[in-house]
Every structure is written in C-alpha cells, then in structure tokens.
C-alpha positions as CSV (number, residue, x, y, z in Angstrom):
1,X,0.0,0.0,0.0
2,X,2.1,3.0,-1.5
3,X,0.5,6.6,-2.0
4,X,1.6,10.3,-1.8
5,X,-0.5,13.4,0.0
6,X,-2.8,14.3,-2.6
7,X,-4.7,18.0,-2.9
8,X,-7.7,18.5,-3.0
9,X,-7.8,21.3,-4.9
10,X,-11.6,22.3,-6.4
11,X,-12.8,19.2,-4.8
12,X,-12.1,16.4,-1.8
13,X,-13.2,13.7,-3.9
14,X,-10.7,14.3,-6.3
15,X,-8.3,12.3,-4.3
16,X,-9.1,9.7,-5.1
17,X,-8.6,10.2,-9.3
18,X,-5.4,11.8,-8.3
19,X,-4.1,9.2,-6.7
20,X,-4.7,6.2,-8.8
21,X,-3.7,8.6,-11.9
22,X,-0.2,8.4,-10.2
23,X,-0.5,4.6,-9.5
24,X,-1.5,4.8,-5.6
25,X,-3.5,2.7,-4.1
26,X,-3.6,4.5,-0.7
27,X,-3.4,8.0,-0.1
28,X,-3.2,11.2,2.6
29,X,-4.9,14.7,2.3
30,X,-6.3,17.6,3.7
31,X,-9.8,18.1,4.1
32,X,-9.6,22.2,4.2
33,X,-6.8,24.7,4.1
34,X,-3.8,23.7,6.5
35,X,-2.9,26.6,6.6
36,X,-5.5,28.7,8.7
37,X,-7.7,28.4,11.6
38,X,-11.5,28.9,9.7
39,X,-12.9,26.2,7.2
40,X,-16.0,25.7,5.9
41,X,-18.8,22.9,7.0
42,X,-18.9,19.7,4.6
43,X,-21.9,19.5,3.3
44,X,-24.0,16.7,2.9
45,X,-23.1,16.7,-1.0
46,X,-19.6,16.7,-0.3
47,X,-19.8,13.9,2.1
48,X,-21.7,11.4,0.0
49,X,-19.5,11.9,-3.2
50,X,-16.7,10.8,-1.3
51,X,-17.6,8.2,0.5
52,X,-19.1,6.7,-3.2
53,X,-15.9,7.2,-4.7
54,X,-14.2,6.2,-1.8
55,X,-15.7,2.7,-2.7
56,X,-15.3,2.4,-5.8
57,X,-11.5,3.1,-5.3
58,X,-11.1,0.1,-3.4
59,X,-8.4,1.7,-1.6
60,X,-8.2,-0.1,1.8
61,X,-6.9,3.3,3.8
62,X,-7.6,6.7,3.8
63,X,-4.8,8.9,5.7
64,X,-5.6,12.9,6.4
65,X,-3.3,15.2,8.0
66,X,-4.1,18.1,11.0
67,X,-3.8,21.6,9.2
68,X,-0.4,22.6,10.9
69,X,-1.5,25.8,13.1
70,X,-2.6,24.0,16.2
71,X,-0.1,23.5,18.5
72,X,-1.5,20.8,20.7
73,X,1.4,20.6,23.3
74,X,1.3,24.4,24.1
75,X,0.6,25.1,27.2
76,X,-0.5,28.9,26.3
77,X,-4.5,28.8,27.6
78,X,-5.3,30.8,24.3
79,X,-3.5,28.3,22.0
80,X,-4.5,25.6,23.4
81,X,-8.6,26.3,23.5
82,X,-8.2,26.7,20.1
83,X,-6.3,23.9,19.3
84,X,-8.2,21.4,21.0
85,X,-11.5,22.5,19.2
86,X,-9.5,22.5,15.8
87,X,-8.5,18.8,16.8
88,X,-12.0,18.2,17.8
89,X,-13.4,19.4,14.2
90,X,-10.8,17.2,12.3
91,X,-12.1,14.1,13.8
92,X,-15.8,15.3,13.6
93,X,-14.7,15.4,9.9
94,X,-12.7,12.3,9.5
95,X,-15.9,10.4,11.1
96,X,-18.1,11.7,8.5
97,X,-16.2,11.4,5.2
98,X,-14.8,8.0,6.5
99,X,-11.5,8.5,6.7
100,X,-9.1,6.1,8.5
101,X,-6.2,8.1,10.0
102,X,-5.6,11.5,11.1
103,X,-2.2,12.8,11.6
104,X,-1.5,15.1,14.1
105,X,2.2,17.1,14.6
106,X,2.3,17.2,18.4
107,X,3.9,20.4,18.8
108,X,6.2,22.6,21.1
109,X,6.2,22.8,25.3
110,X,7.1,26.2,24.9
111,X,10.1,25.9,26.9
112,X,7.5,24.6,29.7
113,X,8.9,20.8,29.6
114,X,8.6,17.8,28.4
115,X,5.8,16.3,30.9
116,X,3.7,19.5,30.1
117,X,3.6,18.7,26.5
118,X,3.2,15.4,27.1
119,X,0.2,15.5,29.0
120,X,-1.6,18.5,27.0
121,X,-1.5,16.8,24.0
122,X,-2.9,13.7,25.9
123,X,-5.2,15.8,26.9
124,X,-6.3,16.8,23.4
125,X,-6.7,13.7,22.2
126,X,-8.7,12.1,24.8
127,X,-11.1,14.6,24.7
128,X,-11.2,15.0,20.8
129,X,-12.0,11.3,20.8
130,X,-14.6,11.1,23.4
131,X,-16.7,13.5,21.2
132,X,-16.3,11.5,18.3
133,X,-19.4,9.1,17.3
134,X,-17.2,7.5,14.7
135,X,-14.3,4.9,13.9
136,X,-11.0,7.6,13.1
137,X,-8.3,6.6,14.7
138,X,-5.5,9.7,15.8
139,X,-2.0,9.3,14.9
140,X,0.5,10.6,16.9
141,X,3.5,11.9,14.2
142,X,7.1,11.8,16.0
143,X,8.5,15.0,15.2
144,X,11.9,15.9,14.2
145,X,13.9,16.8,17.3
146,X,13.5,20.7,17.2
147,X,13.9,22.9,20.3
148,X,11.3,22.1,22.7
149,X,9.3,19.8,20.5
150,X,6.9,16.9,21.9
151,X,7.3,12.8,20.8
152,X,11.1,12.8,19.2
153,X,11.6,10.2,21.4
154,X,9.7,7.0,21.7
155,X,8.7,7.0,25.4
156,X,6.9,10.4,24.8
157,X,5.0,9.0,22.3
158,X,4.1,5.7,24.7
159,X,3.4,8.1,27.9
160,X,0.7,10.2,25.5
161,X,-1.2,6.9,24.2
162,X,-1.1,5.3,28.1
163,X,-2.1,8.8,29.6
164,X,-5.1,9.6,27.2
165,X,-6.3,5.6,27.0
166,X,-8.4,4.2,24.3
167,X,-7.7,1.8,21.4
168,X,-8.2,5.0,18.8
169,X,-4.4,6.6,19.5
170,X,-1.5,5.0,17.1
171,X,1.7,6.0,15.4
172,X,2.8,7.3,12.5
173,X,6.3,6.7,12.2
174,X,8.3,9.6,9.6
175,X,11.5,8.2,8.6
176,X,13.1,11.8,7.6
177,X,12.3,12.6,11.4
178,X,13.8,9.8,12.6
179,X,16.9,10.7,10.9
180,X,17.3,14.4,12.2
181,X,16.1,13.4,16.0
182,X,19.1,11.2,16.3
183,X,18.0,7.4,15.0
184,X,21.0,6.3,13.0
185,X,18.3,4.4,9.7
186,X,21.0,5.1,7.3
187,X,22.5,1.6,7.9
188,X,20.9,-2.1,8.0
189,X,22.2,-2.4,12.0
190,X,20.9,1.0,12.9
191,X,17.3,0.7,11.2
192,X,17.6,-3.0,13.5
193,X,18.4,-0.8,16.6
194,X,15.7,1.5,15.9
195,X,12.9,-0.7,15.3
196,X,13.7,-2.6,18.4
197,X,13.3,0.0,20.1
198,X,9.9,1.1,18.9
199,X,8.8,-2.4,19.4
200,X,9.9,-2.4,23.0
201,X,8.9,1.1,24.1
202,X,6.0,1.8,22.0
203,X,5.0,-1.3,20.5
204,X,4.7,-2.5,16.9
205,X,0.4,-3.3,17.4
206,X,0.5,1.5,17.6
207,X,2.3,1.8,14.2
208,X,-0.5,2.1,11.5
209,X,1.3,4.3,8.8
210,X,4.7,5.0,7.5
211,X,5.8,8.7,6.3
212,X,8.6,7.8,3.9
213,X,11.1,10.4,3.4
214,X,14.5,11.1,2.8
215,X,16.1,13.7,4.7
216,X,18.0,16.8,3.7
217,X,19.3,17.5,7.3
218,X,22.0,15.3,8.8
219,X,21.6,12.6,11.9
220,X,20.8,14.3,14.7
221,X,20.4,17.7,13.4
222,X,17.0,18.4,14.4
223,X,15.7,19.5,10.7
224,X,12.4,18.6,9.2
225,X,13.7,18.7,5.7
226,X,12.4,16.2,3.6
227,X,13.7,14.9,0.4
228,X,13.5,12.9,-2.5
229,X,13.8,8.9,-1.5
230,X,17.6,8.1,-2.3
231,X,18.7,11.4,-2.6
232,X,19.3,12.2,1.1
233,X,21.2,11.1,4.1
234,X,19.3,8.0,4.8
235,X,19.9,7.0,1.2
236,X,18.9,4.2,-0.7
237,X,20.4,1.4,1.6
238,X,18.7,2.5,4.6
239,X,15.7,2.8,3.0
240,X,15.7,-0.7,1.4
241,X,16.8,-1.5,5.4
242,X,14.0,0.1,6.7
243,X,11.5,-1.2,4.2
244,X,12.7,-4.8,5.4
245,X,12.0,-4.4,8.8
246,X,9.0,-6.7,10.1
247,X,5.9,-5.3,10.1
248,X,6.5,-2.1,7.5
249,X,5.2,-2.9,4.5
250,X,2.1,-4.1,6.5
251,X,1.4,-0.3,6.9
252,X,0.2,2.4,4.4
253,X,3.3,4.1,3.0
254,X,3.0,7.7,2.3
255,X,5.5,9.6,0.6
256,X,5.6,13.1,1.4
257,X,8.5,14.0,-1.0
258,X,9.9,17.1,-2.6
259,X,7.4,18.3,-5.2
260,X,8.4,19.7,-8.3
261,X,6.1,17.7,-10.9
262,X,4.3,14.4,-11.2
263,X,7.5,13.4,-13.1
264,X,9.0,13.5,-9.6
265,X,6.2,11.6,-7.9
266,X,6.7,9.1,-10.4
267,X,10.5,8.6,-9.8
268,X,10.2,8.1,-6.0
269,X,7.0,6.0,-6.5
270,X,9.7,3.7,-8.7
271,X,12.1,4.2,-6.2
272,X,9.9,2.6,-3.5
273,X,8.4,-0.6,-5.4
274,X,11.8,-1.2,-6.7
275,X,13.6,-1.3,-3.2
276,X,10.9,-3.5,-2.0
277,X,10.8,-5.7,-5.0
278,X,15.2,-6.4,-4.3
C-alpha cells in the first residue's frame, strides 16, 4: 500500500482520481486549508460523493493530515482552546467522510517541559476522541527533534497513548524525522536498533502508517527537511533497510517528498516498489 499526500484542490473527492492517476493505491490529504484556523462545513453533497468514490476506489486506507497551526502541546491557555476544538473538528470530519487516520504534529512545550507537552497533547486527544461518534483513529507523528518539541523520542509518544487511553491513539512513524532526531536508519544495523526499540517502548500493534522520506538534514540535526527517496542522508540502503524491517510494509506508505512535478512523484514511487521488489 504506496500513495503520496494528494490535494484537494476544487474538490475532496478528487483524491481519489489523483491518486490512482499516479498509480497509488492508498493516499493522505487535507480536508480544508492547513494553513488557517477557519474552514467551511462539509456538506452533505460533499460527504456522499466521497464516500461513493471512496468505494469504488477500493483503496483499503484513507490517511488525512491536521492543518499545521494547532499546537496541541502548548501550554498557552489561548493556544491551546483553540487547538483542541481544531483537533476536535478534524475528527468530527474524518468520522463523516470516513476517513481512517488522522495525523497530528504534536507540537512545542514552549520551553515549559517535556511532561507538560506530554500530557496536553494527551489531553487533546482524549477529549477530541470522546466526542467523536465514529471509527477515526489519531496518529501521533514523531517529530523531528527541534527545540522544545513533543514525541522525538519514543517513550513520549508511549506516555501520551497510556495517559489519554483508548484503542483509537497509534503511530505514524516519519523516517526523515527519525533521521534528524538522532535514530541512526542510514545503515541495515541501525534501522535494527531503531525498530527494536519502537517495538519495545511503543509497541509494533501502535504503528499504522509510514511517512517515507529522505532527509535533507543530517543525523541528529534536528531539521524537518524532507527529500527525495535516495537522494538524502538515509539514502537508498537505509531505505531498502527500513522497508525490510517486520511489520512495514504491513502499513500504508506515504511519501511526502519534494514536489516539483508528477514526473518527480513518479521517480520516488519507482524508487519505493523497486527497493521492496530487491
């Protein structure tokens, strides 16, 4: 299951068109602007279409991704309101158009600590879930290892599903995060190390997507740069590592590459099938 994020530009159910155009057969979008704080309702047109289409695709998962304003750690009163009822409006969303996964960047402490952070977005997401009526399950995104930052490390990410509770809170593991928050995947050994240690701490039954992405920034370096698969620091070899680890390509894989044009799209979708397929 291999697919890109998709836009949804004139119209969600597009997606789905989009994506098998490029030869997906999973995918990841939006379902407004991710960029601000107002959206408009779905309406009941909107809704129906896509579920149709949904079903005709066949595809088996549906991914979407929290508009990246909210900063669910924050422990700013202000900031936090509002992104808690922005949380609690994605999954109102995701339960009526269907959708699988949500996504959600976990955000910064603010220089307030680590537990703080922890616990807010906990917080968030056990009260976002206990509103929802439907089956979407949140997916906690590790992030990158930038300053202050919430779930770079594996036993933050454990501590938010055991604090907010429920079977509805997973993983999605990015591998260009990984990278730049100090998990050596470049090599065979270290990609062995690394999933180990998921598998211990977190637990292999949380992961339910893959971001696959190269990365631009170097191990440990704390950048979110992403980059075209083989063309970064985690390189082909750890990718083909990472791909063979148990229990991956069991997931959705979502590339979240470098866009320039669907040529490009089409060179890391290669990229992908042909690492798995050696």
């Amino acid at each position: 299951m291999i697919g890109f994020h998709v836009s949804i530009g004139k119209s969600l159910d597009l997606v789905f068109e989009r994506a098998a155009a490029l030869g997906c057969n999973t995918l990841q979008m939006f379902t407004r602007n991710p960029r601000g704080w107002s959206f408009k309702p779905l309406t009941d047109g909107q809704v129906e279409s896509f579920r149709e289409k949904r079903k005709k695709s066949g595809f088996r998962y549906v991914t979407d991704h929290m508009p990246y304003l909210p900063n669910l750690a924050s422990p700013d009163r202000a900031v936090m309101k509002k992104s808690r009822e922005a949380l609690e409006e994605e999954v109102r969303r995701c339960d009526a158009l269907g959708i699988d996964y949500l996504v959600v960047h976990l955000g910064s402490h603010m220089g307030k600590g680590t537990m703080v952070g922890v616990r807010n977005v906990a917080e968030a997401c056990g009260h976002a879930l206990s509103k929802s009526g439907g089956k979407t399950t949140i997916l906690l995104e590790n992030m990158a290892g930038q300053k202050n930052s919430v779930g770079s490390r594996f036993e933050e990410l454990r501590m938010i599903i055991d604090i907010a509770g429920g079977d509805r809170l997973g993983v999605c593991l990015d591998t260009c995060h990984l990278l730049a928050a100090g998990f050596d995947i470049s090599s065979q050994d270290g990609v062995k190390d690394t999933v180990k240690l998921f598998d211990s701490t977190v637990g292999m039954k949380a992961l339910r997507i893959v971001h696959l992405n190269d990365s631009k920034g170097e191990l440990g370096s704390g950048l979110d740069r992403h980059e075209n698969l083989g063309k970064g620091k985690i390189g082909r070899s750890g990718m083909k590592a990472f791909l063979s680890a148990p229990g991956i390509l069991e997931r959705p894989i979502i590339l979240e590459t470098p866009y320039r044009d669907d040529r490009t799209l089409r060179e890391d979708l290669k990229t992908v099938r042909g690492l798995i397929n050696t």
